[in-house]
C-alpha positions as CSV (number, residue, x, y, z in Angstrom):
1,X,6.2,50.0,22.6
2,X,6.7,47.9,25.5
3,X,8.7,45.3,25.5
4,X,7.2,41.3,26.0
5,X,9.8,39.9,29.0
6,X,9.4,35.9,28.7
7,X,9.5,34.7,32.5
8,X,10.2,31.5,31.5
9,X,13.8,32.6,29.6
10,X,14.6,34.2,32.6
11,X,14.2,31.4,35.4
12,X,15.9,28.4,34.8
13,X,13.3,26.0,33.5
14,X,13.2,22.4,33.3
15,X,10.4,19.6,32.8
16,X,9.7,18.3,36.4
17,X,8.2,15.5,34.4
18,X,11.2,13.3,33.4
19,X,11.3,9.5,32.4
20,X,14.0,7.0,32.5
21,X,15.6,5.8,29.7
22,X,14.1,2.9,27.8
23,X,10.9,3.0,29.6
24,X,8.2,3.3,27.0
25,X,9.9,0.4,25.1
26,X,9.5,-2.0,27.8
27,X,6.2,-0.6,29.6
28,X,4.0,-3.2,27.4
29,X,6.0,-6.5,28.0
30,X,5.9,-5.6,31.7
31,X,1.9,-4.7,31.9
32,X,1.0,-7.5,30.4
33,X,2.9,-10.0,32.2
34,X,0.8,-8.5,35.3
35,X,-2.5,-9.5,34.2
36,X,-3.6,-13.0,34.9
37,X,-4.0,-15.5,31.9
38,X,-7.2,-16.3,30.4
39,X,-8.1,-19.9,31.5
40,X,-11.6,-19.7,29.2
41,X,-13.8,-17.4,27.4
42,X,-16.7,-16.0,30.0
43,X,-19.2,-14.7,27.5
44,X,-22.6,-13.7,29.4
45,X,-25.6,-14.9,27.4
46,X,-27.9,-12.1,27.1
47,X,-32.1,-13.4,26.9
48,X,-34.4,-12.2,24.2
49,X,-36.1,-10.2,26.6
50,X,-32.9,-8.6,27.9
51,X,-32.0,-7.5,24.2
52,X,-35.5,-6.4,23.3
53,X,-36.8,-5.2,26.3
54,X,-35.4,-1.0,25.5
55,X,-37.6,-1.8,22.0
56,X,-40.8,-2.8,24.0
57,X,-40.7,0.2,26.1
58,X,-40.3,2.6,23.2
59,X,-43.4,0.6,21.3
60,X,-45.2,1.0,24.9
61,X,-44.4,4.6,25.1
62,X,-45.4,6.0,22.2
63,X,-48.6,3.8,22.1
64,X,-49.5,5.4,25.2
65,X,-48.8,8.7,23.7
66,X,-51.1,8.2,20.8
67,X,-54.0,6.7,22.5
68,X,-53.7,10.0,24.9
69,X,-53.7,12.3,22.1
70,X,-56.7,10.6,20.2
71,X,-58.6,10.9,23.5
72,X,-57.9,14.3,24.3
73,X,-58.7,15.5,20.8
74,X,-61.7,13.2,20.7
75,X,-63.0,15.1,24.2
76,X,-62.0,18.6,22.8
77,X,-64.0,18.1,19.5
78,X,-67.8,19.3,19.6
79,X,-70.1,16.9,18.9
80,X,-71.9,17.6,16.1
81,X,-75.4,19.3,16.4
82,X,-78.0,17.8,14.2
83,X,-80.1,20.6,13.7
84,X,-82.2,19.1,11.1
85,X,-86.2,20.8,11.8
86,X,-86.9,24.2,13.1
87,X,-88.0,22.8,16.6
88,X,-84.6,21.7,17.4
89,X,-83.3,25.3,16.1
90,X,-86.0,26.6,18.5
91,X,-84.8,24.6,21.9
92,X,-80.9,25.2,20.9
93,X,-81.5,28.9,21.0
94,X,-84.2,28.9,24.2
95,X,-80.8,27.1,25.8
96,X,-78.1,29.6,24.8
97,X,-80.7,32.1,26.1
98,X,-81.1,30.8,29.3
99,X,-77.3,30.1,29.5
100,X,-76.6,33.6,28.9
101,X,-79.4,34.9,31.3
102,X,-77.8,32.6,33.9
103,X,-74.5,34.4,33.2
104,X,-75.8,37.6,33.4
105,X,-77.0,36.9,36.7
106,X,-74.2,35.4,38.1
107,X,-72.3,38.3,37.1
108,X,-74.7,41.0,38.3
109,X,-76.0,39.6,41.7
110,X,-72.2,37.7,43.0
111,X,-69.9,40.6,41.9
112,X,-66.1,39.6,43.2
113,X,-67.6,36.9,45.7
114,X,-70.3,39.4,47.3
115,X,-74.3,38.1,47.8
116,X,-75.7,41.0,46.1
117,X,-79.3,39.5,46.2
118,X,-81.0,41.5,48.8
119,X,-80.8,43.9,45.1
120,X,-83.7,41.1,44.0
121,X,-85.6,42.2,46.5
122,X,-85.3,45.8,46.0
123,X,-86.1,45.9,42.3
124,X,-84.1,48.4,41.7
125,X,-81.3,47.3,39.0
């Protein structure tokens, strides 16, 4: 096994950092005979508003957030189909026909953005 050589026993160390003697005891008498003396209390008044105003934003904030959330789930919600009598049955399902014979021309006849309709003409599809 190797052996661990300590640098530090080897070069003759010393703290850089030294103090005088006695300086710690008198370091508080002498800092605060620097400051300048208190001739009267300055206390800032604060306003209601100042003190309440991080509260009001909140409230504002997460009223905000609720009303968007009630409206997006209110436009996201189906309205309700009141398909009571058989003639209201009849014209919901002659318009999901049409809608999906609208898709399926759309997707026939304008195929990745080409005017396939000259096809129409032809008859032959």
């Amino acid at each position: 096994m190797e052996k661990k050589i300590d640098f530090l026993d080897k070069k003759d160390f010393r703290n850089p950092f030294l103090t005088p003697e006695g300086y710690f005891e008198g370091l508080t008498v002498q800092i605060l005979s620097q400051l300048p003396e208190r001739t009267g209390e300055q206390v800032q008044k604060t306003s209601l508003w100042q003190r309440a105003q991080t509260w009001v934003y909140m409230a504002a904030m997460f009223i905000i957030i609720a009303l968007t959330m009630n409206l997006l789930t209110f436009l996201r919600t189906p309205k309700d189909l009141d398909l009571t009598s058989a003639s209201d049955i009849d014209e919901f399902y002659q318009y999901y026909e049409d809608q999906l014979a609208d898709n399926f021309y759309h997707e026939t006849f304008f195929l990745n953005g080409v005017d396939n309709s000259e096809l129409l003409d032809n008859k032959n599809f």
